[in-house]
N, CA, C and O atoms as a Tripos MOL2 file, in Angstrom:
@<TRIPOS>MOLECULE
protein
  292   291    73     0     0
PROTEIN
NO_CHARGES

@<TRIPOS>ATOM
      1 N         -41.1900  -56.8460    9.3350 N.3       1 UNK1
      2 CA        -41.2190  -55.4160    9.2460 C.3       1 UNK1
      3 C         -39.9170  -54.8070    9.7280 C.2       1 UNK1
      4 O         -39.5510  -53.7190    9.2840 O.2       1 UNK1
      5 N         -39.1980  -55.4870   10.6380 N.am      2 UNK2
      6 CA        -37.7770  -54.9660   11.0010 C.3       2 UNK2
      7 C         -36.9950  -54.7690   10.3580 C.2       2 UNK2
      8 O         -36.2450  -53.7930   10.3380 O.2       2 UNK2
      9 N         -37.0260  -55.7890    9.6190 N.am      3 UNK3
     10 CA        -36.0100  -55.9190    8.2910 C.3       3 UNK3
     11 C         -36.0500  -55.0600    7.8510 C.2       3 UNK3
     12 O         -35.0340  -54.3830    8.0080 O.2       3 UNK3
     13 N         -37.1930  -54.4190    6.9860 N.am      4 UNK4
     14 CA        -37.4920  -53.8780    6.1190 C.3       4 UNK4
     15 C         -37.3380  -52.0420    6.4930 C.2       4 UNK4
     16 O         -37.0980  -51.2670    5.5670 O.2       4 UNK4
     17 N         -37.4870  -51.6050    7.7310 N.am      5 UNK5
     18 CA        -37.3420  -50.5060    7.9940 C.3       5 UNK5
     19 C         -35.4280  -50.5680    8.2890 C.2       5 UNK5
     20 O         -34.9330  -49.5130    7.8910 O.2       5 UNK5
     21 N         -34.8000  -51.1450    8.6310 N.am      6 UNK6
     22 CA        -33.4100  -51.7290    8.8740 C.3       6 UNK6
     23 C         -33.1500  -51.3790    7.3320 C.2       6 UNK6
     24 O         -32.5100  -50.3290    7.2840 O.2       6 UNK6
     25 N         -33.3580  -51.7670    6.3520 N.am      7 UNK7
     26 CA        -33.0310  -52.3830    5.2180 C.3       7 UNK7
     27 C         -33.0010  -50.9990    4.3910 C.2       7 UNK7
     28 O         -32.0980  -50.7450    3.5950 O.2       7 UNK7
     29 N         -34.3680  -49.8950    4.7300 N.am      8 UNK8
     30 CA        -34.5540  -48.6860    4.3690 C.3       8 UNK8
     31 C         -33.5960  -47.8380    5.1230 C.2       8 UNK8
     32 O         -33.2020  -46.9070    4.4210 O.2       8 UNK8
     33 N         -33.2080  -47.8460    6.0350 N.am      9 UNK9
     34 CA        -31.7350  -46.5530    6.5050 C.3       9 UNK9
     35 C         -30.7600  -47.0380    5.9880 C.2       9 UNK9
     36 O         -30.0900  -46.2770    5.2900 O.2       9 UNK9
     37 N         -30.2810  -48.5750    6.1370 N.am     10 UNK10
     38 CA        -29.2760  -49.1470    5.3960 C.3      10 UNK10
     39 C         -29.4570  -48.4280    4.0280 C.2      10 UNK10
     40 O         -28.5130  -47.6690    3.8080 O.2      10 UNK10
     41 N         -30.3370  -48.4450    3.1070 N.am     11 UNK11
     42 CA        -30.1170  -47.7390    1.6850 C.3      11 UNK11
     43 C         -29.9760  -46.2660    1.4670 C.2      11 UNK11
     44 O         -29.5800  -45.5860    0.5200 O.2      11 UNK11
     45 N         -30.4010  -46.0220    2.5770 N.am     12 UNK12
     46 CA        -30.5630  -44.4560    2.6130 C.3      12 UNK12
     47 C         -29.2360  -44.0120    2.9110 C.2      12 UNK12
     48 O         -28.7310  -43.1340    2.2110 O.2      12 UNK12
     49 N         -28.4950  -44.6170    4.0590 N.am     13 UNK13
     50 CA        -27.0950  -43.9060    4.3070 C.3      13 UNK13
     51 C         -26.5270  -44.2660    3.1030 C.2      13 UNK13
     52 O         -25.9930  -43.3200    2.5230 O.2      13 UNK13
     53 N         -26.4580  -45.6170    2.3910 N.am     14 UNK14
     54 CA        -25.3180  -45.9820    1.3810 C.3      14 UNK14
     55 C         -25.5350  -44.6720    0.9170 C.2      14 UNK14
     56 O         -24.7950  -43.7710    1.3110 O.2      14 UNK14
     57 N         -26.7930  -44.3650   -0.1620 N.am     15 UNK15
     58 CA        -27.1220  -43.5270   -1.4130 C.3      15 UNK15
     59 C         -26.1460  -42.1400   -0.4980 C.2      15 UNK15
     60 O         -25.2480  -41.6300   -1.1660 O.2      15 UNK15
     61 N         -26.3200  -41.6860    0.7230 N.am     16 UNK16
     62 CA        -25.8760  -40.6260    1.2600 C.3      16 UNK16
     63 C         -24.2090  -40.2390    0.7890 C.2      16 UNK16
     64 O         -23.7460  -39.2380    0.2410 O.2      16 UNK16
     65 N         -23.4690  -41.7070    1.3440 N.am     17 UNK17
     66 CA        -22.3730  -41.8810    1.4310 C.3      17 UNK17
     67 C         -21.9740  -41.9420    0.1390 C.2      17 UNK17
     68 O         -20.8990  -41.3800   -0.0710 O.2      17 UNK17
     69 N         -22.6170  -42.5590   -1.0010 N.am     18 UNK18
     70 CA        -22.3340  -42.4170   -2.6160 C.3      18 UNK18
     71 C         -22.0200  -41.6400   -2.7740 C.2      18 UNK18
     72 O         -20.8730  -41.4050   -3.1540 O.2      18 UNK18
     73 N         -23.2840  -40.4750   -2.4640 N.am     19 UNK19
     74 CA        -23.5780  -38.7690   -3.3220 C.3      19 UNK19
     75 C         -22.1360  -38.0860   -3.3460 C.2      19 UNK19
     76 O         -21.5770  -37.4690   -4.2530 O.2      19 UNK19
     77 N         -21.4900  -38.5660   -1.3520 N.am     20 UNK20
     78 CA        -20.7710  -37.1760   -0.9260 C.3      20 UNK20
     79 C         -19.1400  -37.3950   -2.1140 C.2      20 UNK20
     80 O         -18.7780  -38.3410   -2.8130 O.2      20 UNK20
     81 N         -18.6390  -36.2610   -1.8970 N.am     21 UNK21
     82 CA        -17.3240  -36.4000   -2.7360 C.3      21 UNK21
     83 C         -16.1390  -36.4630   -1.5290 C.2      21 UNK21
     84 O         -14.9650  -36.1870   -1.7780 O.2      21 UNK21
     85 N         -16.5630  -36.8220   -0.3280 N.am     22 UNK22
     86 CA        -15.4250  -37.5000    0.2900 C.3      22 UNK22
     87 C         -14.2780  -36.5340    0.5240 C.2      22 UNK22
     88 O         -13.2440  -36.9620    1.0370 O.2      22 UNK22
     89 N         -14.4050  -35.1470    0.1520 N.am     23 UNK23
     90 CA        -13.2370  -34.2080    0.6330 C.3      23 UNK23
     91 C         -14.3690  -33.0570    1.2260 C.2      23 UNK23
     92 O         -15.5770  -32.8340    1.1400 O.2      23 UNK23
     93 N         -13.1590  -32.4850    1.8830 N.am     24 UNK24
     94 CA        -14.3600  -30.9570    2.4840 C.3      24 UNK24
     95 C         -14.4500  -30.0710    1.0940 C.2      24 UNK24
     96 O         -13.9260  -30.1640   -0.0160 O.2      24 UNK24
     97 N         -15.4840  -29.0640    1.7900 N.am     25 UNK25
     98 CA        -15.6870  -28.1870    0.7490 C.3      25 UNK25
     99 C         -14.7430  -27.2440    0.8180 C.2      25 UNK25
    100 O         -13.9680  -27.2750    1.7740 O.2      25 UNK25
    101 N         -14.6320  -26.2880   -0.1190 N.am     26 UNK26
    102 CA        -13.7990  -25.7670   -0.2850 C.3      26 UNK26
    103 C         -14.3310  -24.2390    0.1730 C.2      26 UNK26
    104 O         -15.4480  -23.8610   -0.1830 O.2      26 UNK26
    105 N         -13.3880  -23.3230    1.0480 N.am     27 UNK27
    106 CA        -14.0900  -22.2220    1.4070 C.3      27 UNK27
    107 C         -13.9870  -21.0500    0.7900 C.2      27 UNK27
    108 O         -12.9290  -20.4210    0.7840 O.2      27 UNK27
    109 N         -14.6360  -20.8020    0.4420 N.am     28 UNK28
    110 CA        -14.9830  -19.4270   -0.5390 C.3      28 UNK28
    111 C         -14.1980  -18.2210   -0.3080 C.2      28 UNK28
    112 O         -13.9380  -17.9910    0.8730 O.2      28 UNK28
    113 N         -13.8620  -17.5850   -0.9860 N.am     29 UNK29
    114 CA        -12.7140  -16.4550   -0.5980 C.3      29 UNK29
    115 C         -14.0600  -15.4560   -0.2540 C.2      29 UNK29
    116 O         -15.2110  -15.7260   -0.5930 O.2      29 UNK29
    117 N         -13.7200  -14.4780    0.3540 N.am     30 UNK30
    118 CA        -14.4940  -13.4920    0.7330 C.3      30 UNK30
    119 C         -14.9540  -12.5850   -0.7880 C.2      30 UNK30
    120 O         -14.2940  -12.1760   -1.7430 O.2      30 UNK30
    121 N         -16.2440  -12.5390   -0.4720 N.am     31 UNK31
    122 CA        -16.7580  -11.5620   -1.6710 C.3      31 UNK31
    123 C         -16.4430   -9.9310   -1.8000 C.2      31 UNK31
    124 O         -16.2840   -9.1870   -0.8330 O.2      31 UNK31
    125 N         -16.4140   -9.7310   -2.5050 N.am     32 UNK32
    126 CA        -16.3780   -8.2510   -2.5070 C.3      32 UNK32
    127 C         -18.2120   -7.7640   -2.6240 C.2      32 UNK32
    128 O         -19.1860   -8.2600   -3.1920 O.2      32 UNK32
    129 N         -17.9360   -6.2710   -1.5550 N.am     33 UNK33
    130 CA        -19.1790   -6.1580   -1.5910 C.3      33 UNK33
    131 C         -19.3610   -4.6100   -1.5110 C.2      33 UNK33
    132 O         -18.3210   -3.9990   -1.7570 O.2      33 UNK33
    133 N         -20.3770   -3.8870   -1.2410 N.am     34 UNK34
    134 CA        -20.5180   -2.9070   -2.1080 C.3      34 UNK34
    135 C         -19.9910   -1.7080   -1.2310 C.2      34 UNK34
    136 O         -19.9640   -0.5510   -1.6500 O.2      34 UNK34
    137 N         -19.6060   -2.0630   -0.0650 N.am     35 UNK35
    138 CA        -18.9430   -1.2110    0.9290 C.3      35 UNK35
    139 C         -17.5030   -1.1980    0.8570 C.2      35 UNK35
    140 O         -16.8660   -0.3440    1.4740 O.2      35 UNK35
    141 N         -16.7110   -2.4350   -0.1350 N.am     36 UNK36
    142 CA        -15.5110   -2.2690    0.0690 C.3      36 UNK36
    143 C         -14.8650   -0.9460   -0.2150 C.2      36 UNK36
    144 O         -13.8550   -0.5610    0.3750 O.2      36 UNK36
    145 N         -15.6060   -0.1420   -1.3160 N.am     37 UNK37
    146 CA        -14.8140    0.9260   -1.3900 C.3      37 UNK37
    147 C         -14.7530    2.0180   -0.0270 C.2      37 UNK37
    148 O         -13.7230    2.6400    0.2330 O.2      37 UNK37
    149 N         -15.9420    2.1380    0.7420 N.am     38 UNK38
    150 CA        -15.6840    2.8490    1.9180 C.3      38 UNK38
    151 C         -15.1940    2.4140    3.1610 C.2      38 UNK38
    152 O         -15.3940    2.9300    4.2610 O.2      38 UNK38
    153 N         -14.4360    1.2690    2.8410 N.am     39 UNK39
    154 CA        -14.0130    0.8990    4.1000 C.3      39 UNK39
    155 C         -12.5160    0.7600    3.2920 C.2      39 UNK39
    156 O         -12.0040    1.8230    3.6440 O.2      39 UNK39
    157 N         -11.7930    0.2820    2.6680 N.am     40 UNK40
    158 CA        -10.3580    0.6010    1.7230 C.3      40 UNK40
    159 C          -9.5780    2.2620    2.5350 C.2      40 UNK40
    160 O          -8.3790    2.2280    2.8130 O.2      40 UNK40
    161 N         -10.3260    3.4580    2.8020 N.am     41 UNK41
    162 CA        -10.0330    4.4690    3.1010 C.3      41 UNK41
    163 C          -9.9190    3.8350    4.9130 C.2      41 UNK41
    164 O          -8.7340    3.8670    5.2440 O.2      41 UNK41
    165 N         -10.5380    3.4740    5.7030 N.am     42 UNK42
    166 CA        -10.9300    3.6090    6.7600 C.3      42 UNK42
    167 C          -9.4380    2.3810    7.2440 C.2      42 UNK42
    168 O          -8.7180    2.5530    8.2270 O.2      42 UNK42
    169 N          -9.3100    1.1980    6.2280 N.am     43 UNK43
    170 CA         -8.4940    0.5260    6.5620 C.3      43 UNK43
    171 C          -6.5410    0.9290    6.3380 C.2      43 UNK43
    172 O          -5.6090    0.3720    6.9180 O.2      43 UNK43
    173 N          -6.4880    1.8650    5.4850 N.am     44 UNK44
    174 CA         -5.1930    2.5700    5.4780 C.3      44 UNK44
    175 C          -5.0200    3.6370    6.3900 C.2      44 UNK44
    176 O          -3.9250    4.1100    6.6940 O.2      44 UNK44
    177 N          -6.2310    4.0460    6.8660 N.am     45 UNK45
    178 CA         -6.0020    5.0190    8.4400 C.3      45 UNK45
    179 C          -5.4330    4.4740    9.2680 C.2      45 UNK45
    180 O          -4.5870    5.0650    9.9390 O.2      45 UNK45
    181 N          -5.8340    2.7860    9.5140 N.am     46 UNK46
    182 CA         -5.3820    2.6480   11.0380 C.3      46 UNK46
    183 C          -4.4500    1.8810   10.5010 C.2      46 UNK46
    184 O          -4.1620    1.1080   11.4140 O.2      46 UNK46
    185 N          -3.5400    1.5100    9.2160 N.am     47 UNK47
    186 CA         -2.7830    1.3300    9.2010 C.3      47 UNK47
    187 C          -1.1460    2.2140    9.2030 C.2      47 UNK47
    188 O           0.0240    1.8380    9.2850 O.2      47 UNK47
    189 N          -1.9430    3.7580    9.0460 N.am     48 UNK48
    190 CA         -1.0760    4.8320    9.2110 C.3      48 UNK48
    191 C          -1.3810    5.0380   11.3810 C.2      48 UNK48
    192 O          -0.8520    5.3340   12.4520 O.2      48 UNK48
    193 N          -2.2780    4.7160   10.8890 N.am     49 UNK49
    194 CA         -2.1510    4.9560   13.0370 C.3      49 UNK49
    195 C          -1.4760    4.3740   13.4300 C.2      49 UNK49
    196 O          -0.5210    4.9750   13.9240 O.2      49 UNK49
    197 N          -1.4530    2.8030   13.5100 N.am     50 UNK50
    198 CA         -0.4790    2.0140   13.8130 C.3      50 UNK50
    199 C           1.1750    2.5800   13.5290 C.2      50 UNK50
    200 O           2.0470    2.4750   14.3910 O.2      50 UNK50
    201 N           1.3580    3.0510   12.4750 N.am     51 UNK51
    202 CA          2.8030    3.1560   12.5060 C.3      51 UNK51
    203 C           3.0360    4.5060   12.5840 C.2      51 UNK51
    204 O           4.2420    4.7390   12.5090 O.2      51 UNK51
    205 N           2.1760    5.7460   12.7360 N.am     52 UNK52
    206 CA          2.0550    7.0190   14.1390 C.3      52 UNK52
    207 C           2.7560    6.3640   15.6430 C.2      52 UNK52
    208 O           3.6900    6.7380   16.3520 O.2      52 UNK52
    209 N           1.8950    5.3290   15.7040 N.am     53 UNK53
    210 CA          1.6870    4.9940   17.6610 C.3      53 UNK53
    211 C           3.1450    4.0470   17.8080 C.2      53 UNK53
    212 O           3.6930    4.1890   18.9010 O.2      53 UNK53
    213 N           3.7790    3.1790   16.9180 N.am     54 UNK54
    214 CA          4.7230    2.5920   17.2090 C.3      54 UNK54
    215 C           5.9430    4.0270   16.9230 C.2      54 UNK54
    216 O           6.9870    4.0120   17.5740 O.2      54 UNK54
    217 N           5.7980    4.6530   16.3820 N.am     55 UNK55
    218 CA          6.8670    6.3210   15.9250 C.3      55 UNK55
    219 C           7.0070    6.8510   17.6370 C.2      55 UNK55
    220 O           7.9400    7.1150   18.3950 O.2      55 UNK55
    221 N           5.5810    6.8270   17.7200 N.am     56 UNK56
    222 CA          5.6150    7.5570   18.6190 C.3      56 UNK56
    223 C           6.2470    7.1820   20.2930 C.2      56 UNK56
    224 O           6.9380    7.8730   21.0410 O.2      56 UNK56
    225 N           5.6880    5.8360   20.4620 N.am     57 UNK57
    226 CA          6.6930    5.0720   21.3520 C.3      57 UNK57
    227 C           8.4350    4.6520   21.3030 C.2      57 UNK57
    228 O           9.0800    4.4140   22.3240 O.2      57 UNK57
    229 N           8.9250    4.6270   20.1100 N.am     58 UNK58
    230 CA         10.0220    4.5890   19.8720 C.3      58 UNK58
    231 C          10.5600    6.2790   20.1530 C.2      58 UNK58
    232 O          11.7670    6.0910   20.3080 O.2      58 UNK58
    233 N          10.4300    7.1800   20.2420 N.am     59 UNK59
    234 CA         10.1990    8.2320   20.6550 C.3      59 UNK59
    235 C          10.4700    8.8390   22.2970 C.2      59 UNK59
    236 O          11.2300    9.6410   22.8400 O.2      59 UNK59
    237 N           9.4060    7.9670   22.6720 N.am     60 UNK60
    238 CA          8.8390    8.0960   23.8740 C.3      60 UNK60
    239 C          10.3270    7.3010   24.7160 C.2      60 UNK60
    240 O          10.9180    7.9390   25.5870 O.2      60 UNK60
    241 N          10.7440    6.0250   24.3600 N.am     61 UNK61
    242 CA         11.8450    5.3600   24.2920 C.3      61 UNK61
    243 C          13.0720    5.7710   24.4970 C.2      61 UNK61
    244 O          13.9110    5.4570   25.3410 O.2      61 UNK61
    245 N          13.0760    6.7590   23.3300 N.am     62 UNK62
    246 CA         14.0530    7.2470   23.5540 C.3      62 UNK62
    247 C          14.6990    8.4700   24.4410 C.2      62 UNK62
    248 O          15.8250    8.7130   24.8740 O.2      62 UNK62
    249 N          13.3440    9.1550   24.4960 N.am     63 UNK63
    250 CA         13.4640    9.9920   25.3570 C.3      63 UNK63
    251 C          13.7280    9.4980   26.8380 C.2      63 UNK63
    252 O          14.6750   10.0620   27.3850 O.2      63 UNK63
    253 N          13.1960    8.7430   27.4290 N.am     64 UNK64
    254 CA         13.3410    8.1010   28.2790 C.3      64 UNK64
    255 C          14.4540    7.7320   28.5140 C.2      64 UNK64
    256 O          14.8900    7.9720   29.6400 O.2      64 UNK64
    257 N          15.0390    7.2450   27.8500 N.am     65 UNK65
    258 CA         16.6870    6.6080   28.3550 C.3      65 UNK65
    259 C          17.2480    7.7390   27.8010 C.2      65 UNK65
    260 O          18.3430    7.3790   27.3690 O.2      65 UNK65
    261 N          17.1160    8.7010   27.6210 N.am     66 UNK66
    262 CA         18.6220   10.1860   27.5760 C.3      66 UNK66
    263 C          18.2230   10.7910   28.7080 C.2      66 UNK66
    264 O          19.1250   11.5080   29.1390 O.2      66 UNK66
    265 N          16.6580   10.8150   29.7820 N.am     67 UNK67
    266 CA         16.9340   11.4210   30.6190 C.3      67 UNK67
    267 C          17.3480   10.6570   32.0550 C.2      67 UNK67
    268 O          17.3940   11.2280   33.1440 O.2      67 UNK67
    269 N          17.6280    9.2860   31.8230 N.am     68 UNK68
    270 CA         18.2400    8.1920   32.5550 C.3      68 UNK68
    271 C          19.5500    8.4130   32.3140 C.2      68 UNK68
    272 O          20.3000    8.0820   33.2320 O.2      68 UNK68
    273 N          20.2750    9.0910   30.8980 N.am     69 UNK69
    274 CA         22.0790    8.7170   30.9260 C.3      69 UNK69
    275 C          21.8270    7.6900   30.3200 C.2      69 UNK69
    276 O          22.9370    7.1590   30.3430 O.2      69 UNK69
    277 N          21.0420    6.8620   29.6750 N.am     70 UNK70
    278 CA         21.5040    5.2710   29.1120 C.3      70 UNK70
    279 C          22.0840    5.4270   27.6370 C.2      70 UNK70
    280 O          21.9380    6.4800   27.0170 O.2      70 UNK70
    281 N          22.5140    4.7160   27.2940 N.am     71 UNK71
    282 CA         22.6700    5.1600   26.1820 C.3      71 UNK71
    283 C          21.2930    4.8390   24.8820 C.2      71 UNK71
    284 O          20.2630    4.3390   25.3320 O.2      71 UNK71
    285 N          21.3350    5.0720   23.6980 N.am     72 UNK72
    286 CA         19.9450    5.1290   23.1770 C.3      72 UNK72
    287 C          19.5100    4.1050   22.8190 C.2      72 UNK72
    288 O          20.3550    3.2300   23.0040 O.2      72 UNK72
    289 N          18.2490    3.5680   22.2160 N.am     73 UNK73
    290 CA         18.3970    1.8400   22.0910 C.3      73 UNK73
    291 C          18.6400    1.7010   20.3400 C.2      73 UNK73
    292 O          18.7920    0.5940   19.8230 O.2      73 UNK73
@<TRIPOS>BOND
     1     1     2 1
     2     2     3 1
     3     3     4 2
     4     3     5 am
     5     5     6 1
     6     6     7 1
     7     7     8 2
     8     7     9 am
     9     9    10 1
    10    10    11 1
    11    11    12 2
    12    11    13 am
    13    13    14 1
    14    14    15 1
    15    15    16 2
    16    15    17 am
    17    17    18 1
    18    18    19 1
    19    19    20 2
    20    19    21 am
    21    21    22 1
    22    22    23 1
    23    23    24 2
    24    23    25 am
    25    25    26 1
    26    26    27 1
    27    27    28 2
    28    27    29 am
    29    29    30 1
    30    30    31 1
    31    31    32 2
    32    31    33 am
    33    33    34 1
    34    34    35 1
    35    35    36 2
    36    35    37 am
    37    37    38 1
    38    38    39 1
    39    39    40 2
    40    39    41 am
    41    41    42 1
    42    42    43 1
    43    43    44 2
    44    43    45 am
    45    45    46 1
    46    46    47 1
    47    47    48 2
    48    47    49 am
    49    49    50 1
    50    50    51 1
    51    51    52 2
    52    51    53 am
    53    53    54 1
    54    54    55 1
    55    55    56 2
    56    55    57 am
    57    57    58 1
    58    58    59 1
    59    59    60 2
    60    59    61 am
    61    61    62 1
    62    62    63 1
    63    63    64 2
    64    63    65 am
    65    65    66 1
    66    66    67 1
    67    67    68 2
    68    67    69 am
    69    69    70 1
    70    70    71 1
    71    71    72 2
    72    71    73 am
    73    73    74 1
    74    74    75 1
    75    75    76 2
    76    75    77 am
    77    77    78 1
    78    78    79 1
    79    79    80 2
    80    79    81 am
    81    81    82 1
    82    82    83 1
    83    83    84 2
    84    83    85 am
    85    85    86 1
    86    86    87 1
    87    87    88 2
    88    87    89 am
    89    89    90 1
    90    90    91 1
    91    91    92 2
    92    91    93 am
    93    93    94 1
    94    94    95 1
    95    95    96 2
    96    95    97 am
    97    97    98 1
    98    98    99 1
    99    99   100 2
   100    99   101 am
   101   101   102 1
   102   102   103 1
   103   103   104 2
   104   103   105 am
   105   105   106 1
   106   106   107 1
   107   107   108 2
   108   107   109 am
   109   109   110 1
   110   110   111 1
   111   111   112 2
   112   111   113 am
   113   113   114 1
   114   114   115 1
   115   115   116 2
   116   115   117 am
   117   117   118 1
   118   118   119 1
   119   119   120 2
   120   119   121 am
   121   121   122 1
   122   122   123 1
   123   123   124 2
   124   123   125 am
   125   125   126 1
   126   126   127 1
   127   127   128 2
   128   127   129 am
   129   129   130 1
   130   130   131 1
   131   131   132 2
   132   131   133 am
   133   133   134 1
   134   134   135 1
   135   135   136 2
   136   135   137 am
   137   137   138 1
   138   138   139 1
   139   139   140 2
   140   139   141 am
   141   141   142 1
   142   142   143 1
   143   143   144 2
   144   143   145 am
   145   145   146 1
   146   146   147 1
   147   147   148 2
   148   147   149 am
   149   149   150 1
   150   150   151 1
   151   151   152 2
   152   151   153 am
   153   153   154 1
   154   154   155 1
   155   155   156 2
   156   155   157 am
   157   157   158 1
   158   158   159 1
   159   159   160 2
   160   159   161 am
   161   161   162 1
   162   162   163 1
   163   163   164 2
   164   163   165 am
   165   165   166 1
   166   166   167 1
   167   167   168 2
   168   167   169 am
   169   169   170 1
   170   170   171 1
   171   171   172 2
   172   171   173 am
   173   173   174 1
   174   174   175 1
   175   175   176 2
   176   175   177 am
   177   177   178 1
   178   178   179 1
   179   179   180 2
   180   179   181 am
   181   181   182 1
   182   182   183 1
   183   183   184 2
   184   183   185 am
   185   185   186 1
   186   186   187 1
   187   187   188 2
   188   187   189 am
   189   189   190 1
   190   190   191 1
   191   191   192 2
   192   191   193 am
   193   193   194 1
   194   194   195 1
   195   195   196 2
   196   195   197 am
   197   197   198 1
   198   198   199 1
   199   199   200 2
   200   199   201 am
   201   201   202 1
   202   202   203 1
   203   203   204 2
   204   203   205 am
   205   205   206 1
   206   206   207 1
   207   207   208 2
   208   207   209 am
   209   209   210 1
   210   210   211 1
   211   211   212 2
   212   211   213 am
   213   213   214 1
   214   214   215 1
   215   215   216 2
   216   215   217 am
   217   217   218 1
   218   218   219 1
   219   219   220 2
   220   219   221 am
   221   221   222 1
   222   222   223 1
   223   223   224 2
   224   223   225 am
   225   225   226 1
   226   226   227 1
   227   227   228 2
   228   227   229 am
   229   229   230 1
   230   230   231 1
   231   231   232 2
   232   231   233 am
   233   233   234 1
   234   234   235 1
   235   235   236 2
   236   235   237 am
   237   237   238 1
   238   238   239 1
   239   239   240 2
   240   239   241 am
   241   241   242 1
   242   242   243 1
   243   243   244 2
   244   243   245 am
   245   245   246 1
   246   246   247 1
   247   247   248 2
   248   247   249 am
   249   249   250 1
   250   250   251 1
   251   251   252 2
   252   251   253 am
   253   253   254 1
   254   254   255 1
   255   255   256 2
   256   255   257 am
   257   257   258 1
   258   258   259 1
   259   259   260 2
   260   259   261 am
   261   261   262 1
   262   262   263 1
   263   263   264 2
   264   263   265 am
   265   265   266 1
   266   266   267 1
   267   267   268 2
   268   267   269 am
   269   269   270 1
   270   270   271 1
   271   271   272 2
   272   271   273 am
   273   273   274 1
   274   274   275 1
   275   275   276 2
   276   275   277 am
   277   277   278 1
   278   278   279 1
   279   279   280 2
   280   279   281 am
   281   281   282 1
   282   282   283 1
   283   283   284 2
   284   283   285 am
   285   285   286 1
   286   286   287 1
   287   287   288 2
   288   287   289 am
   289   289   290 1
   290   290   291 1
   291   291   292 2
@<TRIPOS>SUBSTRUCTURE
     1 UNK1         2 RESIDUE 1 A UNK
     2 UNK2         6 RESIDUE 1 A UNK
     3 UNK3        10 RESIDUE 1 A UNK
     4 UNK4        14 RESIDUE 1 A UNK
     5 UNK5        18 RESIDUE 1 A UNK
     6 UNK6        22 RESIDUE 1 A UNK
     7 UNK7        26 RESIDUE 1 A UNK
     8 UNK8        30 RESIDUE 1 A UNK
     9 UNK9        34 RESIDUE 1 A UNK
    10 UNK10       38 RESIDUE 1 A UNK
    11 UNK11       42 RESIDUE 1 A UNK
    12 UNK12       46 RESIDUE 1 A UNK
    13 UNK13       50 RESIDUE 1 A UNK
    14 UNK14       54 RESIDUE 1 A UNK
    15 UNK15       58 RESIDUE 1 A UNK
    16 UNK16       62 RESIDUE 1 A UNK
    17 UNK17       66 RESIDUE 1 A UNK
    18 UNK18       70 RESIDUE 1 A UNK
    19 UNK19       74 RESIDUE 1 A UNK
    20 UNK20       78 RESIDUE 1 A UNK
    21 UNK21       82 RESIDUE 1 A UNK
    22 UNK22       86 RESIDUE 1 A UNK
    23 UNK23       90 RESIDUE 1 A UNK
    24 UNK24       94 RESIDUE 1 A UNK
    25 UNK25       98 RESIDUE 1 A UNK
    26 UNK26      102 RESIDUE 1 A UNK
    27 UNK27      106 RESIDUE 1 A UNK
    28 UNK28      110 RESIDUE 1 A UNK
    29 UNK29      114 RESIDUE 1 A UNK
    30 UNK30      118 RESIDUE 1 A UNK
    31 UNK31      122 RESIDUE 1 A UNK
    32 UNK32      126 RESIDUE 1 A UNK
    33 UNK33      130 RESIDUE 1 A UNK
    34 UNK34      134 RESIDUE 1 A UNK
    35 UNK35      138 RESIDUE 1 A UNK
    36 UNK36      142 RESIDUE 1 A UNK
    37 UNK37      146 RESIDUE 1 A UNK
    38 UNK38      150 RESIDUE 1 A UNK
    39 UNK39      154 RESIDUE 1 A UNK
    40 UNK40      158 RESIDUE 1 A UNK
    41 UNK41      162 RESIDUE 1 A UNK
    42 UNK42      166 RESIDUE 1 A UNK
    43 UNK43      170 RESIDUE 1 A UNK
    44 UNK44      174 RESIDUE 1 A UNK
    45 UNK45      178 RESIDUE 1 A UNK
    46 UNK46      182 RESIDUE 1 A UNK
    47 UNK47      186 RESIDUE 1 A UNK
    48 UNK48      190 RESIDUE 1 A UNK
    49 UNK49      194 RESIDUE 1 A UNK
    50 UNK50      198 RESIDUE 1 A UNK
    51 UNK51      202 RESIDUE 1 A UNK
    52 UNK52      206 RESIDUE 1 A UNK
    53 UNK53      210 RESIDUE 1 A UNK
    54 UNK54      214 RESIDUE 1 A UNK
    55 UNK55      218 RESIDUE 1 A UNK
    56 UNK56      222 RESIDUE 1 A UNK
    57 UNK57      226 RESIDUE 1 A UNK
    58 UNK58      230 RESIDUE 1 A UNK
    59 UNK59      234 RESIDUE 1 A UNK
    60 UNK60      238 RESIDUE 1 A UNK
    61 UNK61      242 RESIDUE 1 A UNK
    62 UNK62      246 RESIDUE 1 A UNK
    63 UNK63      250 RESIDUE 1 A UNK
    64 UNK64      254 RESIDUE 1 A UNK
    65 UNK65      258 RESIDUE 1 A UNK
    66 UNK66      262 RESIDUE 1 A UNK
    67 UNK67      266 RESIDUE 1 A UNK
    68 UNK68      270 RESIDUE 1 A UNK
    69 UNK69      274 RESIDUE 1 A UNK
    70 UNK70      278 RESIDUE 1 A UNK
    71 UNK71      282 RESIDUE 1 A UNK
    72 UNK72      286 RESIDUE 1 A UNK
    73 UNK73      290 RESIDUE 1 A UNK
């Protein structure tokens, strides 16, 4: 009976190891879904914020070193 249950995982992994195709799967690009259009608006905001807040520190920058005398950067 050892054998024979031995003999049954032995066939079972081979058939396993047959099936697989031996590379990973491949990962799916992101779907589009039915919100992309209201979020498209929401994602060019904070890409205009972002380059508001870096304006605005370069700014901030500069002000800073004219009331030091440095010269500007």
């Amino acid at each position: 009976m050892g054998v024979l249950k031995v003999s049954t995982v032995w066939l079972a992994l081979m058939f396993i190891q047959g099936c697989s195709s031996g590379q990973p799967p491949d990962t799916p690009s992101p779907q589009k879904t039915v919100f992309d259009p209201l979020t498209q608006p929401l994602d060019r905001a904070r890409d205009v914020q972002k380059t508001v807040n870096q304006s605005a520190e370069d700014t901030r920058k500069a002000v800073d070193s004219q009331e030091r005398g440095d010269n500007p950067p």
